[in-house]
Every structure is written in structure tokens, then in C-alpha cells.
C-alpha positions as protocol buffer text, in pm:
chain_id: "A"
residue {
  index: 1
  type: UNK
  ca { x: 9284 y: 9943 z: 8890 }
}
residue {
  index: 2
  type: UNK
  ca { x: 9342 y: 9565 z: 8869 }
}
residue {
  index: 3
  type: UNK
  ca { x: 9179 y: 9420 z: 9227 }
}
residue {
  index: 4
  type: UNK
  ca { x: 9359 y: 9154 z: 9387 }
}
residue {
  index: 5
  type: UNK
  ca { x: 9190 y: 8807 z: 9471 }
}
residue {
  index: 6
  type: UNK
  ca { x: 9060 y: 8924 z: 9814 }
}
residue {
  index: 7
  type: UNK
  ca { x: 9104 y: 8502 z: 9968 }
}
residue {
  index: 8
  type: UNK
  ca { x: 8835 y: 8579 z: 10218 }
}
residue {
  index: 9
  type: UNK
  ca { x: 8577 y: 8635 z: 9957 }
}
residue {
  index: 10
  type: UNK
  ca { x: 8316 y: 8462 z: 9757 }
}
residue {
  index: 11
  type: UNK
  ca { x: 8227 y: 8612 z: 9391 }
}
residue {
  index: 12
  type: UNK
  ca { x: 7897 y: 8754 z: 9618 }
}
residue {
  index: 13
  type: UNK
  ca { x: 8123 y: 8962 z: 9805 }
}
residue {
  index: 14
  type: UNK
  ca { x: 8302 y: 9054 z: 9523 }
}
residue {
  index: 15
  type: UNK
  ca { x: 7958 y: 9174 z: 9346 }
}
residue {
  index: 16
  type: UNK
  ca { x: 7900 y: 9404 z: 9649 }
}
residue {
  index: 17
  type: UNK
  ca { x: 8260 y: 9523 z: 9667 }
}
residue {
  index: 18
  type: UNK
  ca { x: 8263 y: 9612 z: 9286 }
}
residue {
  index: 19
  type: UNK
  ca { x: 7901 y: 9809 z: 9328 }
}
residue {
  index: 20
  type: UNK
  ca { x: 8066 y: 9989 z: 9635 }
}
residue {
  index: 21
  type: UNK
  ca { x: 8397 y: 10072 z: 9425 }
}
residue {
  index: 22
  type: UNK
  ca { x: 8182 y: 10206 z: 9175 }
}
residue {
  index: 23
  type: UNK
  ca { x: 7927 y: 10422 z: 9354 }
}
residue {
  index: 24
  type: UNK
  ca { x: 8223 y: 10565 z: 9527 }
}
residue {
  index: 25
  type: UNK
  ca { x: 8401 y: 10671 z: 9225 }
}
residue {
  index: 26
  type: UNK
  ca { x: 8070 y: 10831 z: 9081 }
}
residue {
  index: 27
  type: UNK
  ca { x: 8068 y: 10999 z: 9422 }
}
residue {
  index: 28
  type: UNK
  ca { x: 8375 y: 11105 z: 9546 }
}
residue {
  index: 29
  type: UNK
  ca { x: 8638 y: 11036 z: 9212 }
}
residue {
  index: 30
  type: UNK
  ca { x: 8982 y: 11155 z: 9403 }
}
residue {
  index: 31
  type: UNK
  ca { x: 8916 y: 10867 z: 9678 }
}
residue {
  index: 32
  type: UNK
  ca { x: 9160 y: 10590 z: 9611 }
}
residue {
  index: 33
  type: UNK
  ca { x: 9061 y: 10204 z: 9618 }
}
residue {
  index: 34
  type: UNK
  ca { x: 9321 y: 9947 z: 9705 }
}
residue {
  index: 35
  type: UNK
  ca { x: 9323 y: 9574 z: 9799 }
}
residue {
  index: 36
  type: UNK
  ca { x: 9557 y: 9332 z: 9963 }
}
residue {
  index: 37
  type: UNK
  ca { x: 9497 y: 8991 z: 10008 }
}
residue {
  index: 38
  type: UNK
  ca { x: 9287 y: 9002 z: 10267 }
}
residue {
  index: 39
  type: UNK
  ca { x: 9160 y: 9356 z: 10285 }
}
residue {
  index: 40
  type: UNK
  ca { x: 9026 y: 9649 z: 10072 }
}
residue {
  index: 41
  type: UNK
  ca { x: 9023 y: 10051 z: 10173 }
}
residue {
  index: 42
  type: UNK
  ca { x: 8984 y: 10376 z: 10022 }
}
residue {
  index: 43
  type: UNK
  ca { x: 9251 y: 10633 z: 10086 }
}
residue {
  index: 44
  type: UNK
  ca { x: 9189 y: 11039 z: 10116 }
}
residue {
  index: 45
  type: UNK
  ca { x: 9397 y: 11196 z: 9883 }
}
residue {
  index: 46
  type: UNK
  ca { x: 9339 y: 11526 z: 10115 }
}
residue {
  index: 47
  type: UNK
  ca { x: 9518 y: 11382 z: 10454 }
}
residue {
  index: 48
  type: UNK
  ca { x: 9675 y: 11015 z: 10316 }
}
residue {
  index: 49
  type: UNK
  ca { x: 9506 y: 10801 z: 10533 }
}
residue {
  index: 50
  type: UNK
  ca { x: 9285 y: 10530 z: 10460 }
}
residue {
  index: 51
  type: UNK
  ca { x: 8954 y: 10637 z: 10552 }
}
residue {
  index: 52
  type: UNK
  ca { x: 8796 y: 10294 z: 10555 }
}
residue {
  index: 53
  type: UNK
  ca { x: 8910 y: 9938 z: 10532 }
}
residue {
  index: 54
  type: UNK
  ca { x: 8653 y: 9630 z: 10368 }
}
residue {
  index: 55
  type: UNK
  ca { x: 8712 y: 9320 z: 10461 }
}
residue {
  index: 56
  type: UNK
  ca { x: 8499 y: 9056 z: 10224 }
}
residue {
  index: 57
  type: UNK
  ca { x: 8424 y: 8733 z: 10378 }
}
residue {
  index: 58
  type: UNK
  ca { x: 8226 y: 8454 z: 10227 }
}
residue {
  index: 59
  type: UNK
  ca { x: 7884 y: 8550 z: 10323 }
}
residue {
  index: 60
  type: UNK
  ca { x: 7968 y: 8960 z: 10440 }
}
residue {
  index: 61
  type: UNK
  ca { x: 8179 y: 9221 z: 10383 }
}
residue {
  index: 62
  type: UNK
  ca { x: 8287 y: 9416 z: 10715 }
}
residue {
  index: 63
  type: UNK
  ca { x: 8382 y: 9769 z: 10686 }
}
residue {
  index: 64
  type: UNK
  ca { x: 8580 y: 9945 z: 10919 }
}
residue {
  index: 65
  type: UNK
  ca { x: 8479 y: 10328 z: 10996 }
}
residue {
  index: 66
  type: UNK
  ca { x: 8636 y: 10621 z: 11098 }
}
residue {
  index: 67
  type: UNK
  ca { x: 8274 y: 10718 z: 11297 }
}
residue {
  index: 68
  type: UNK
  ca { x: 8172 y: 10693 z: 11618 }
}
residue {
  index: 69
  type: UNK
  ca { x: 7939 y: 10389 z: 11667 }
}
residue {
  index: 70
  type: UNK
  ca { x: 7647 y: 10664 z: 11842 }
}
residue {
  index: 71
  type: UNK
  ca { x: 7660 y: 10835 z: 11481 }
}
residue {
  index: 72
  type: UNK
  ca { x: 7415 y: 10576 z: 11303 }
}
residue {
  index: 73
  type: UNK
  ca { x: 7220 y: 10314 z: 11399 }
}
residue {
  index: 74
  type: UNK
  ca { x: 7365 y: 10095 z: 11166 }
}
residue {
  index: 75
  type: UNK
  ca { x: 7693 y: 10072 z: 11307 }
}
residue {
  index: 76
  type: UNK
  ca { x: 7839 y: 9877 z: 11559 }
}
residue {
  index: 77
  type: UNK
  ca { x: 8135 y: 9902 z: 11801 }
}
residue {
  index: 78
  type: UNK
  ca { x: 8450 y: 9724 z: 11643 }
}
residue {
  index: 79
  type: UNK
  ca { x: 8600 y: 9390 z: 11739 }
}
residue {
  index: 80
  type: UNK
  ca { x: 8962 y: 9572 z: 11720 }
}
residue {
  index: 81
  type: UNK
  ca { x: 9142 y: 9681 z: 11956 }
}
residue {
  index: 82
  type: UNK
  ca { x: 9457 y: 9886 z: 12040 }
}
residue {
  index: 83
  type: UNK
  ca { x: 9567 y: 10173 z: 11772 }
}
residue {
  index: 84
  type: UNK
  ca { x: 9312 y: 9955 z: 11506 }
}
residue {
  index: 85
  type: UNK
  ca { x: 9012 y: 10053 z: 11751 }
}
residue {
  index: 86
  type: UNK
  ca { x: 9069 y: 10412 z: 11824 }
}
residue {
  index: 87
  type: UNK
  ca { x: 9135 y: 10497 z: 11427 }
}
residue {
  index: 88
  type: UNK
  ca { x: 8847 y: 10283 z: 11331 }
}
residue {
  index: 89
  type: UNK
  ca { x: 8546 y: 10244 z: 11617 }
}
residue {
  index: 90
  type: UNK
  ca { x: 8319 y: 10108 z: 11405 }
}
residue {
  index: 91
  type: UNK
  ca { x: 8203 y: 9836 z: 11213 }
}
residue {
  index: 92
  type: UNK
  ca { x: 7906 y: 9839 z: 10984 }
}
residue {
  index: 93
  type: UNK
  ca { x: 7830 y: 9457 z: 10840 }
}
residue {
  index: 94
  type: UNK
  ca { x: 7695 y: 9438 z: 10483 }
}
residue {
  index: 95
  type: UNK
  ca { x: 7517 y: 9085 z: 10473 }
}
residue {
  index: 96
  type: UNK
  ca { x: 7333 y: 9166 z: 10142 }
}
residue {
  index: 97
  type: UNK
  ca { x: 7271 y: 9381 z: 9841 }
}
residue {
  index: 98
  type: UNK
  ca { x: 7059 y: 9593 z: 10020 }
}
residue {
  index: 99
  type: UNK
  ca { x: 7307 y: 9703 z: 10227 }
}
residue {
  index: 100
  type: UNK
  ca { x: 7554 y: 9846 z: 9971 }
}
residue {
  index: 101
  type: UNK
  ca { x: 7388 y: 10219 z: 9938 }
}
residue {
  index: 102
  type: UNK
  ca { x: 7453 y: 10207 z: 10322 }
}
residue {
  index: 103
  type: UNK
  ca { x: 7768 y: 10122 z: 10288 }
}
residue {
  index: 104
  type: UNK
  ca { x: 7823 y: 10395 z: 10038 }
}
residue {
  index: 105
  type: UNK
  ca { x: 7664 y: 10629 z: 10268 }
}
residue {
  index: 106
  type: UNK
  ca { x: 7883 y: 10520 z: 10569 }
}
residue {
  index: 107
  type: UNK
  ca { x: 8272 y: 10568 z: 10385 }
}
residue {
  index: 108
  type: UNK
  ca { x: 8182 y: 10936 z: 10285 }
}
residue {
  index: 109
  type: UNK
  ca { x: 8087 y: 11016 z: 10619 }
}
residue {
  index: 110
  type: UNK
  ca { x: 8411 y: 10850 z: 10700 }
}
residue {
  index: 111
  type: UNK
  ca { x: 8588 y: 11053 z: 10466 }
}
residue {
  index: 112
  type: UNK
  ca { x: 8439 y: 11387 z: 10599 }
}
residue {
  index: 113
  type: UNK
  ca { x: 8549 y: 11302 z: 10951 }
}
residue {
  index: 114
  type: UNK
  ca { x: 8835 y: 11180 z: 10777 }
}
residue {
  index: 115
  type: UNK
  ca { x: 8901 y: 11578 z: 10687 }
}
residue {
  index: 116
  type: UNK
  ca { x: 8828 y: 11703 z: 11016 }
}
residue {
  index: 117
  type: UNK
  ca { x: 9122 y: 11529 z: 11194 }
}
């Protein structure tokens, strides 16, 4: 699938996304990637929802979970609020390469508590 030009981005953020699209199709092949302009997310072909949404900035790419912030260290509580906060609670910030296997790690736990909605 052809991404869109994600504005918020830099061609770092891209990188990462690109590794993280991949990893996840090696993974988990029946998750679906999308993009908008400003935001990426892969939807559960099980329930319909989007389990996750990415949103690449210049210098990180924030990625908004379906877990509870207690579930891993790693994440934080989101800046959303509203229906946004209660569907996605937490935030995990990828700031470099290193993060990306974390990332990975953090959308299929998404999807599994995606599942057991």
C-alpha cells in the first residue's frame, strides 16, 4: 500500500515507521496499515477497529495504545482526552531506532486486548 506524505514527519520518522510496517506484517500479516495526513494506524481485521494510531513527528513518532499505562514500563498515560483517552490510555514515544522492536512489541499487545473487547 502506497503511504501518504505523513506532514508531521521527517524521512527519520519515516525510516522507523517503514521498519514498524514491516515487522508487523512479518508478524501479524491480516493487520491493516493506513495513513492520513497526519496519522498512521493498524486496523484488526477480527473486530474493525484500529488497534493503534502513529503519529510521526519530526524528531518522534507517538503511538497511541489500546493498554493500560500500569501494563509496561514503557508506556505513559496519554495527552488525550474524552472518547480518544478511554479507547487509547496510552502513549509509548519512539525517539530512536532502538525503540522500534518496542514499538512492535507494544501494537500486538494492543491487538490482543484489541480481541478481548
Amino acid at each position: 500500500m502506497k503511504m501518504n506524505i505523513l506532514i508531521t514527519s521527517s524521512p527519520t520518522t519515516l525510516r522507523w515507521l517503514n521498519s514498524i510496517k514491516s515487522k508487523i506484517e512479518g508478524k501479524i500479516p491480516s493487520l491493516k496499515y493506513g495513513d492520513s495526513v497526519y496519522w498512521a494506524f493498524f486496523k484488526s481485521p477480527e473486530t474493525n477497529r484500529n488497534v493503534v494510531y502513529l503519529q510521526p513527528q519530526k524528531s518522534q513518532i507517538r503511538l497511541l495504545t489500546r493498554l493500560e499505562p500500569s501494563s509496561n514500563s514503557s508506556l505513559e498515560l496519554t495527552p488525550a482526552s474524552g472518547g480518544w483517552a478511554e479507547m487509547y490510555p496510552s502513549i509509548l514515544l519512539i525517539r530512536s531506532e532502538d525503540s522500534i522492536d518496542k514499538a512492535v512489541e507494544m501494537i500486538i499487545s494492543s491487538y490482543k486486548e484489541d480481541l478481548d473487547r
